[in-house]
Structures are given as C-alpha cells and as structure tokens.
MIVOMAR-855818 format. One record per residue: residue number from 1; residue in one letter; x, y, z of N, C-alpha, C in turn. Coordinates in steps of 0.001 Angstrom, whole numbers. Layout:
// MIVOMAR-855818
{NUM "a" {X Y Z} {X Y Z} {X Y Z}};
...
//
This chain:
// MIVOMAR-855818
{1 "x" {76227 117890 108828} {77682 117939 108631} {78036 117399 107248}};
{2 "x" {79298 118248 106710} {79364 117780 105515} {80529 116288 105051}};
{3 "x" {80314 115446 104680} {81092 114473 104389} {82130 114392 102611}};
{4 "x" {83419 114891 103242} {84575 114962 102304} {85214 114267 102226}};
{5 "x" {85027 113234 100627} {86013 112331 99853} {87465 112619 99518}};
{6 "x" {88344 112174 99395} {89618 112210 99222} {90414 111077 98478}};
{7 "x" {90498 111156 97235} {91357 110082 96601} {92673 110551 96107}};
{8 "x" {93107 110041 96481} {94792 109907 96426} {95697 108773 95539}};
{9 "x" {95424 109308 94253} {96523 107942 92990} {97877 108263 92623}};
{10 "x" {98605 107453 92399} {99606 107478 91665} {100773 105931 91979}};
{11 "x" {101902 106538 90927} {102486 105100 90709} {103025 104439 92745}};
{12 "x" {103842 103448 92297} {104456 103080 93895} {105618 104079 93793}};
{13 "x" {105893 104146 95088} {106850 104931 96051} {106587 106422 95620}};
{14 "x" {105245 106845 95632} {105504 108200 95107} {104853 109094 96510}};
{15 "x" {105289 108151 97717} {104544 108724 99121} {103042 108690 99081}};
{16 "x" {102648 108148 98449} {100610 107976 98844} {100942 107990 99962}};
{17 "x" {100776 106765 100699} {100627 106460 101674} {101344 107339 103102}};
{18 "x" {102337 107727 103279} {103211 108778 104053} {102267 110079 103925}};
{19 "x" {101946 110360 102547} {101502 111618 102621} {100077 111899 103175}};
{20 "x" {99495 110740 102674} {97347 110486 102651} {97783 110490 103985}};
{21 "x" {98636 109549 105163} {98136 109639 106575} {98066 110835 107020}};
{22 "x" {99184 111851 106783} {99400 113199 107530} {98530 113990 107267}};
{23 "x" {97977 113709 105850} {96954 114482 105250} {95513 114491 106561}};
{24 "x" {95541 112941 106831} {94101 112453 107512} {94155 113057 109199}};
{25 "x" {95729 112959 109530} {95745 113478 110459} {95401 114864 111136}};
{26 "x" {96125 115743 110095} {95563 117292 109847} {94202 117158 110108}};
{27 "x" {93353 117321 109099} {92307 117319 108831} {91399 116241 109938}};
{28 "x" {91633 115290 110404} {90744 114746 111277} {89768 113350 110283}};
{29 "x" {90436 112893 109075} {89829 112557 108538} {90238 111363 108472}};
{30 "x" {89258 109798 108114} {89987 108515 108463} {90593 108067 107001}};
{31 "x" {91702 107736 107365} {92487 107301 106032} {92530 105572 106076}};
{32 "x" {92379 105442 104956} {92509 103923 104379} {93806 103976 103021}};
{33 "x" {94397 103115 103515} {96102 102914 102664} {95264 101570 102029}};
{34 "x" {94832 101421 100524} {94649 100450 99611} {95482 99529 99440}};
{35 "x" {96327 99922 99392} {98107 99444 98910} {98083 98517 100189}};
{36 "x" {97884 98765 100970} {98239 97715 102294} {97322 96722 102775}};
{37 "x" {95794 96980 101716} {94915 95983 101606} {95296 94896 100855}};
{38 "x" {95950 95235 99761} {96236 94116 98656} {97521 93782 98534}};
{39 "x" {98819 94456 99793} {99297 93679 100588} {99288 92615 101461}};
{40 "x" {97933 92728 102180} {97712 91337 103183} {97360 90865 102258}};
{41 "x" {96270 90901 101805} {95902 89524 100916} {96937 88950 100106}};
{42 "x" {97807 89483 99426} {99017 88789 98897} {99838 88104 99484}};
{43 "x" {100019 88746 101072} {100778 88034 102077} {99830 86548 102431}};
{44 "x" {98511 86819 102353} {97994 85546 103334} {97651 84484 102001}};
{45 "x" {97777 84953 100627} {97453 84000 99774} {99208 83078 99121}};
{46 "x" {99930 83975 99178} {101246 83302 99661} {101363 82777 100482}};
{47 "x" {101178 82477 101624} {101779 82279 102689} {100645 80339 102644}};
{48 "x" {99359 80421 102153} {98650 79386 102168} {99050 78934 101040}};
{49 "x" {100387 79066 100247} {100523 78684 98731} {99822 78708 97710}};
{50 "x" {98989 79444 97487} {97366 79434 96365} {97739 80166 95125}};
{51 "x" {98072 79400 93853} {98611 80369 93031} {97481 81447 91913}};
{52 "x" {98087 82055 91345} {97243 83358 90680} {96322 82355 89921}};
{53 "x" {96279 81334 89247} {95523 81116 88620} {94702 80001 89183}};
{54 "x" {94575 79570 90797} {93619 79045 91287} {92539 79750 91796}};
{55 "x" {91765 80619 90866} {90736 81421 91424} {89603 80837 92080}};
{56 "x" {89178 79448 92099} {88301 78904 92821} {88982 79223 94888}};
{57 "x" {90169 78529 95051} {90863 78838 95670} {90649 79950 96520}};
{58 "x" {91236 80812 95678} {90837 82541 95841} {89926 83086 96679}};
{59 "x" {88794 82926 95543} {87616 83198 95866} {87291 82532 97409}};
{60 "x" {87539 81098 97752} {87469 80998 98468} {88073 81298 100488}};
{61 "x" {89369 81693 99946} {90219 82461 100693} {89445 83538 101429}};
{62 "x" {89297 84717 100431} {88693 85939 99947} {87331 85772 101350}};
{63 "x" {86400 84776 100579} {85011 84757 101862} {85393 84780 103258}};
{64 "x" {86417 84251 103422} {87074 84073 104488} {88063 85244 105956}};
{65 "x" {88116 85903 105033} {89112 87035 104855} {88752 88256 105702}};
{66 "x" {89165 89136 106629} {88789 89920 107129} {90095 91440 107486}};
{67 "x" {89442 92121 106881} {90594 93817 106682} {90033 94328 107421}};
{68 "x" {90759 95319 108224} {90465 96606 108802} {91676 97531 109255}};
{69 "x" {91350 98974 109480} {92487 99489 110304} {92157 99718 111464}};
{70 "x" {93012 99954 112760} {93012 100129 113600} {94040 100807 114442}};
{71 "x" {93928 101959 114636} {94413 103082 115359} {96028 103079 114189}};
{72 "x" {95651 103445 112902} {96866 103360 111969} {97180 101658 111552}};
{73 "x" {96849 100967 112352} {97365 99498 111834} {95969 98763 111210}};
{74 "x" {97194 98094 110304} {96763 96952 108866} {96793 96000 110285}};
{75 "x" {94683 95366 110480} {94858 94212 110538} {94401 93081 109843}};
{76 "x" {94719 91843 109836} {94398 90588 108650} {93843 89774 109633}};
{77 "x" {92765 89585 109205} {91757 88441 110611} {92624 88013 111747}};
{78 "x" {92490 89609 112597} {92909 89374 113709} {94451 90084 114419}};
{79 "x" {95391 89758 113119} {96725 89715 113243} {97312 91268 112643}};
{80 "x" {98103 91838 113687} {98679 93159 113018} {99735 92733 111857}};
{81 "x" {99761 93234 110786} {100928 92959 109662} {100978 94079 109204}};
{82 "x" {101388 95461 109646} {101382 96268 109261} {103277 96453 108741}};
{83 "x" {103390 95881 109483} {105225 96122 109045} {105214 95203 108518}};
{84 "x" {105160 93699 108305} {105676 92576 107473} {104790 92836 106050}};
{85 "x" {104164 93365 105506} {103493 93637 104124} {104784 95050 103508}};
{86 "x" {105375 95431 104477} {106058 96339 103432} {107507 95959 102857}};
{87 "x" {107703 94565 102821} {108723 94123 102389} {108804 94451 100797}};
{88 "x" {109977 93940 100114} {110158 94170 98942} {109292 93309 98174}};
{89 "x" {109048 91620 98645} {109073 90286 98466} {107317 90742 98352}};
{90 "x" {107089 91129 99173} {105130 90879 99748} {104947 92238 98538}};
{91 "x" {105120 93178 98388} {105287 94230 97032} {105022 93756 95813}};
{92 "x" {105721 92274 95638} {105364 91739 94348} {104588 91309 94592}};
{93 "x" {104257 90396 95424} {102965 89248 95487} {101244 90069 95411}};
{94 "x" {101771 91205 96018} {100189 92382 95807} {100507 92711 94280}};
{95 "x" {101685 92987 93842} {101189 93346 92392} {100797 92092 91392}};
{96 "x" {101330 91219 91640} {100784 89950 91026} {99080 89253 91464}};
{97 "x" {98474 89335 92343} {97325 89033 93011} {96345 90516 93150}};
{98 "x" {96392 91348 92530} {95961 92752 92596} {95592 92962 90927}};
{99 "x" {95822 92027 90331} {95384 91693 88555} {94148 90906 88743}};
{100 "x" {93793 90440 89669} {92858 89232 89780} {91728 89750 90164}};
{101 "x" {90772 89574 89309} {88984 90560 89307} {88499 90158 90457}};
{102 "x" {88487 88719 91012} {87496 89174 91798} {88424 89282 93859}};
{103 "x" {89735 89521 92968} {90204 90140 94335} {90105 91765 94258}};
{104 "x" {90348 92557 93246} {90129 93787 93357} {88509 93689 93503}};
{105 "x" {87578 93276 92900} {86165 93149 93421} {85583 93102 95171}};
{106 "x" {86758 92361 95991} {86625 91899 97012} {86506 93256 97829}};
{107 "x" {88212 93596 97807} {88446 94798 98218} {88099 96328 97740}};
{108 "x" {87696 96661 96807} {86988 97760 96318} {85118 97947 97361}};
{109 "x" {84664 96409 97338} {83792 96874 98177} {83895 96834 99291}};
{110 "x" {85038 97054 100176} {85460 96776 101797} {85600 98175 101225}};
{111 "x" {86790 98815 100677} {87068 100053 100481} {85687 101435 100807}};
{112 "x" {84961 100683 99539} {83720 101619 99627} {82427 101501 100894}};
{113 "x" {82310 100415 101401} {81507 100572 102975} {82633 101246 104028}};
{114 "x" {83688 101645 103926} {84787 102179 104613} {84593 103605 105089}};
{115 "x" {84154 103747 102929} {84372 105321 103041} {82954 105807 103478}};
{116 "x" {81796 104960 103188} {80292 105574 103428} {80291 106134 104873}};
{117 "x" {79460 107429 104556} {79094 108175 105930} {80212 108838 106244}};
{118 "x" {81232 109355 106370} {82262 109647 106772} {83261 110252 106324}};
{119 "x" {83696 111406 106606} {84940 112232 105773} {86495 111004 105671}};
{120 "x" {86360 111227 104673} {87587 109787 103946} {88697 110309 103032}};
{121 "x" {90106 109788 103320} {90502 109786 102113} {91651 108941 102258}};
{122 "x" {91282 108477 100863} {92035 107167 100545} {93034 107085 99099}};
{123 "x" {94283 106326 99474} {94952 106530 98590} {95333 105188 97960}};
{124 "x" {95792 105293 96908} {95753 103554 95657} {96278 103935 94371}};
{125 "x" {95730 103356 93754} {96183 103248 92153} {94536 103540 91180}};
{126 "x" {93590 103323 91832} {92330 103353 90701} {91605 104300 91773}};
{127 "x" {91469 105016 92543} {90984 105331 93536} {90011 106462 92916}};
{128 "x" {90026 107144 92407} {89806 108300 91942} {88935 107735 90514}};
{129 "x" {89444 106704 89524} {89151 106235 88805} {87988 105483 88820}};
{130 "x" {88020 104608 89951} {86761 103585 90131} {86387 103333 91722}};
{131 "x" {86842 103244 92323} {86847 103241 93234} {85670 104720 94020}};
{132 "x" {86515 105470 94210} {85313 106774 94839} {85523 108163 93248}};
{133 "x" {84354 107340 92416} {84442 108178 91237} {83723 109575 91686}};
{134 "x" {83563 109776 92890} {82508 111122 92860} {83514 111825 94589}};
{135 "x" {84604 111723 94539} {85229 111825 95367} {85012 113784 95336}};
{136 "x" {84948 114364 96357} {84595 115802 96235} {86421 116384 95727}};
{137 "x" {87551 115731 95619} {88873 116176 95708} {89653 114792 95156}};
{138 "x" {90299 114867 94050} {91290 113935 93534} {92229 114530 93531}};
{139 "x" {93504 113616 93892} {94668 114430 93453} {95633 113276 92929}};
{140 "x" {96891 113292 92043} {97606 112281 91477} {99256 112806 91618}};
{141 "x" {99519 112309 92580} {100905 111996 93092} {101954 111234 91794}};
{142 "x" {102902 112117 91445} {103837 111461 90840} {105398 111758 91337}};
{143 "x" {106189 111465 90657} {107606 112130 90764} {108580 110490 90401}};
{144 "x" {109729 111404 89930} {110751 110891 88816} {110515 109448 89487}};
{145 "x" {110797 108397 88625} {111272 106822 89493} {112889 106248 89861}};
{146 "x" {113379 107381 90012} {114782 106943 90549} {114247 107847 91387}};
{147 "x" {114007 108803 91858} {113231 109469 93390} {112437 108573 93575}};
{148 "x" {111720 108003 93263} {110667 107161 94391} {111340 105795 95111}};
{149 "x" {111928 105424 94303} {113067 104120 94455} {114380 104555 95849}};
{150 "x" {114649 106022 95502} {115705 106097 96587} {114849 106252 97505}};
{151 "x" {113684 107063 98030} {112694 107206 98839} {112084 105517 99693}};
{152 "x" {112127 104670 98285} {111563 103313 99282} {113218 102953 99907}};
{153 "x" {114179 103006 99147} {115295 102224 99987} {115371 102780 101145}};
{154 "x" {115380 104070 100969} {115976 104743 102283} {114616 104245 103746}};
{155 "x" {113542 104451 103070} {112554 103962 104076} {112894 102389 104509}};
{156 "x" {113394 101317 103818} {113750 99710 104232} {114876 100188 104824}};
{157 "x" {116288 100971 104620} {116912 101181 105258} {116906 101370 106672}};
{158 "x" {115663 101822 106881} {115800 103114 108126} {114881 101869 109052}};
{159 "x" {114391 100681 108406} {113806 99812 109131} {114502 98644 109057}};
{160 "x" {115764 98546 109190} {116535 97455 109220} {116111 96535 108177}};
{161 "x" {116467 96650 107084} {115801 95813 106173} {116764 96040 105173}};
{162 "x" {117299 94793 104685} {118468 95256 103544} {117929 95367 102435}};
{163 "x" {118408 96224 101176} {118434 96950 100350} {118942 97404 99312}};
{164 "x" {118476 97167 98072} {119697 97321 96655} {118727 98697 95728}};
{165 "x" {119662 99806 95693} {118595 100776 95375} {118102 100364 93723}};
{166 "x" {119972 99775 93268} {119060 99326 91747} {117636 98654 91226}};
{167 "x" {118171 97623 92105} {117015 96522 91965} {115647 97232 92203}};
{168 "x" {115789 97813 93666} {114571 99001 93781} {113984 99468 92284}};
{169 "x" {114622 100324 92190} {114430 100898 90867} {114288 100266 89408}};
{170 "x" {114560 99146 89426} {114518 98598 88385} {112769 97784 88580}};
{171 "x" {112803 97362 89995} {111494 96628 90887} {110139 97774 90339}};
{172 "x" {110710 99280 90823} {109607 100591 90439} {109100 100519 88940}};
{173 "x" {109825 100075 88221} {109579 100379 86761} {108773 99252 86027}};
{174 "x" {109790 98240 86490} {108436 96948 86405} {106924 97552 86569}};
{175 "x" {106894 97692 88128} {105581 97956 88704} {104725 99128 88097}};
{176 "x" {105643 99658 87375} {104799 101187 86942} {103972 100715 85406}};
{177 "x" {105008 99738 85184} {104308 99111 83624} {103015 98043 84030}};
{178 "x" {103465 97124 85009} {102028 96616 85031} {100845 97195 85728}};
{179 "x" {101661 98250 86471} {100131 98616 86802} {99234 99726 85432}};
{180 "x" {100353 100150 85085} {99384 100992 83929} {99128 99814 82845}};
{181 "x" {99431 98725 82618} {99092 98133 81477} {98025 97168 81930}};
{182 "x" {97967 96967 82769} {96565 95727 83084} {95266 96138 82415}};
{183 "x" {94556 94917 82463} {93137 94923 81781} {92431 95787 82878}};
{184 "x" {92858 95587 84145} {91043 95627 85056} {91580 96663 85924}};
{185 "x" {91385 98001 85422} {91566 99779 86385} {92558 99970 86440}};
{186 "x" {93771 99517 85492} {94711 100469 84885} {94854 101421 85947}};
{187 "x" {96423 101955 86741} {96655 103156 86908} {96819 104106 85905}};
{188 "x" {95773 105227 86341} {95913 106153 85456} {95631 107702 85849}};
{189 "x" {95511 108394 85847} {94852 110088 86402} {93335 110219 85951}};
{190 "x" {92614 110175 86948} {91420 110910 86621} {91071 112172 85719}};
{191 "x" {90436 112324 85189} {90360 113180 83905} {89945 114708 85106}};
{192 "x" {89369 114362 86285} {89076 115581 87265} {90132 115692 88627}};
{193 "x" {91585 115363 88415} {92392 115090 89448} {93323 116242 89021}};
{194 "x" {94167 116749 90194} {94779 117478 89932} {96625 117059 90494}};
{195 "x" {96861 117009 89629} {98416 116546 89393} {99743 117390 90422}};
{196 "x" {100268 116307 90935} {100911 116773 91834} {102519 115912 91881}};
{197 "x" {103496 116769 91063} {105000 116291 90675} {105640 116422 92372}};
{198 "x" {106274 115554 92946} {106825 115678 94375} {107714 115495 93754}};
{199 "x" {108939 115254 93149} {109968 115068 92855} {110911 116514 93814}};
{200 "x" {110411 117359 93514} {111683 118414 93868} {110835 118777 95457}};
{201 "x" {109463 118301 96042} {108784 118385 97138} {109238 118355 98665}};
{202 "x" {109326 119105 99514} {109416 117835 100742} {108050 117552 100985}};
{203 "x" {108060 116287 101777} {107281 116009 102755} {105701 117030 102905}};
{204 "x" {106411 117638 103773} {105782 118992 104862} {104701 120049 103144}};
{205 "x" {105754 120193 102213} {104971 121074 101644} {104058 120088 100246}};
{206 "x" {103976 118815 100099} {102848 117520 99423} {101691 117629 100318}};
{207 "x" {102327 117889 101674} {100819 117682 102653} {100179 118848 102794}};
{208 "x" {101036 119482 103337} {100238 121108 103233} {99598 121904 101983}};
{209 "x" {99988 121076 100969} {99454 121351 99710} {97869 121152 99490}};
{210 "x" {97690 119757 99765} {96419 118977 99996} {95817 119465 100844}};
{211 "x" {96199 119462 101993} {95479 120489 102696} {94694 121444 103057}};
{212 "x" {95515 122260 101947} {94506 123275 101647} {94195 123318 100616}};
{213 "x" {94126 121993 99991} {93155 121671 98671} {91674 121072 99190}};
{214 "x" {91982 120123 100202} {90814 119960 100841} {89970 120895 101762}};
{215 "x" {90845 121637 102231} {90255 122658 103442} {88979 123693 102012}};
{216 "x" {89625 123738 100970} {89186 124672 100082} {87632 123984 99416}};
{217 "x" {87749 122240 99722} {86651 121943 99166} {85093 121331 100307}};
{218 "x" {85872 121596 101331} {84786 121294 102791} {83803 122385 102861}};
{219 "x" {84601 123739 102090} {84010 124851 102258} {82886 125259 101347}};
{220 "x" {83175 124495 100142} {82222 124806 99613} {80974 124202 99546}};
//
C-alpha cells in the first residue's frame, strides 16, 4: 500500500486547519493540526509562568510533555484543550514560544514519528519546508488578511467568545511578520508547493480542490 504525505502551509487564519481536517476526512487520511501543537505548549508554559528566555526551564517542561490527537482532539498530558488553545490570548503565547529552537525541535520530531508509516497530512507554517521536505503533495494556502481576520472573528464569534475584528486584523499582520521574519523556518512556500489564493474560495471548493490534488498523486 502506498503511503501519501500532505503538507499544508500558509499564514494564520488562512483555514489550514478547517480545511487539512476535511481534506483528511475525505480521503481517510490522519491529520495533525501543528498550530494546535504549539498551542498547548504555549498554553502549558504560560500557565506554569516560564518565560521565553528561561530555556533551561523549557527544555525541561518540554521532557515532560506529552501531545497527541485523539478522535480530532488536541490532547496535553492527558487533558483535552482543544477549545481553550484557540483563544486570541493562547495565539500569541504559541507565536511567541514557537521562536524557541529547541521547542520547534521538540515538536517537529513528535510531528515526524506521527507522520511515519502512514498516509498523513499535516498543516503549519514550515511543513512543507522542513518539516515533511519529501511530502508526495505541498500546497500553500493564502488569502487577503482582512479575509482571514473576518474568518477568525466570525469563528470566536460563533463560539461565544468576544471579539474586535480590528484588533484581529491588526493581531493577523503582526503574526504574518513574525512568522515570516524569524531566524529558525521562516514561513515561507516551498519552492515545489502549489499555491492556493482562498480569498474569493468557499470552503467546499479549497477542499475539493486538494482533493483531487491528492487523489491525482496516490495514483501515481
């Protein structure tokens, strides 16, 4: 049987994650949301007060530390946090603690014993880049950042969660600069990914797109 990679990059709110599940669902394939890895850990290294530049700390946290999914849910040694990591608040704390080498070190190799053996696809920010560089299918999710911004409000909206679309948007743009400007895997497009503007998209036709981008590469 043949085993098909799937990496899925681009900036925040540009639906990775919404889209990679439906994608996995179709297809039968197990999806891993990155973004919600280096969510918990931001949540549980906040939450023990440990700041960015106590990497002894860290590191030690980190040994400690245990990710997985389970039937769709983010769990953190033990504990479902699949809804409390998608706050606005826990958003920063992963982009601030997601600069730190040997936390992306940590999680890149949970990522990659994830994907071994097994039709995968996973969506992030370096995914395609470093992460599964030999992925049989890249693709790079973008679209405007006042669309991705109304897209996250309306999603906190729709989960009782209050909401300022500016700030959103002003929050997106931040995030789009540090993640492309960091030292350590830079968001960026794979030089073998194929670019995918959702801005004017729904839903239904981002997934069905992939779809049969992947259906096209199982085959060969």
């Amino acid at each position: 049987m043949k085993y098909v990679s799937v990496a899925v990059d681009g900036p925040a709110g540009s639906g990775k994650s919404t889209i990679t599940k439906m994608v996995a669902e179709k297809l039968g394939f197990n999806y891993v949301d990155t973004g919600a890895m280096y969510r918990a850990v931001g949540l549980k290294l906040n939450r023990k007060g440990i700041k960015p530049d106590d990497l002894i700390s860290i590191s030690n946290v980190l040994e400690e530390t245990t990710i997985d999914f389970v039937n769709g849910k983010i769990i953190l040694d033990g504990d479902d946090v699949s809804d409390i990591i998608r706050t606005q608040e826990i958003s920063k704390f992963a982009s601030i603690y997601s600069q730190i080498p040997e936390v992306r070190s940590k999680l890149v190799d949970i990522q990659r014993r994830i994907a071994a053996g097994k039709s995968v696809i996973m969506d992030g920010r370096d995914i395609g880049t470093n992460v599964l560089t030999d992925a049989e299918l890249k693709v790079f999710l973008t679209a405007d950042s006042m669309v991705r911004a109304r897209r996250r409000y309306e999603e906190l909206r729709s989960k009782g969660v209050n909401a300022n679309l500016d700030d959103i948007h002003e929050e997106i743009k931040d995030r789009d600069y540090q993640d492309m400007n960091r030292k350590l895997n830079p968001l960026a497009q794979a030089e073998d990914a194929i670019r995918l503007d959702t801005s004017d998209m729904t839903i239904d036709e981002v997934v069905n797109t992939i779809v049969a981008m992947a259906a096209r590469v199982s085959c060969n």
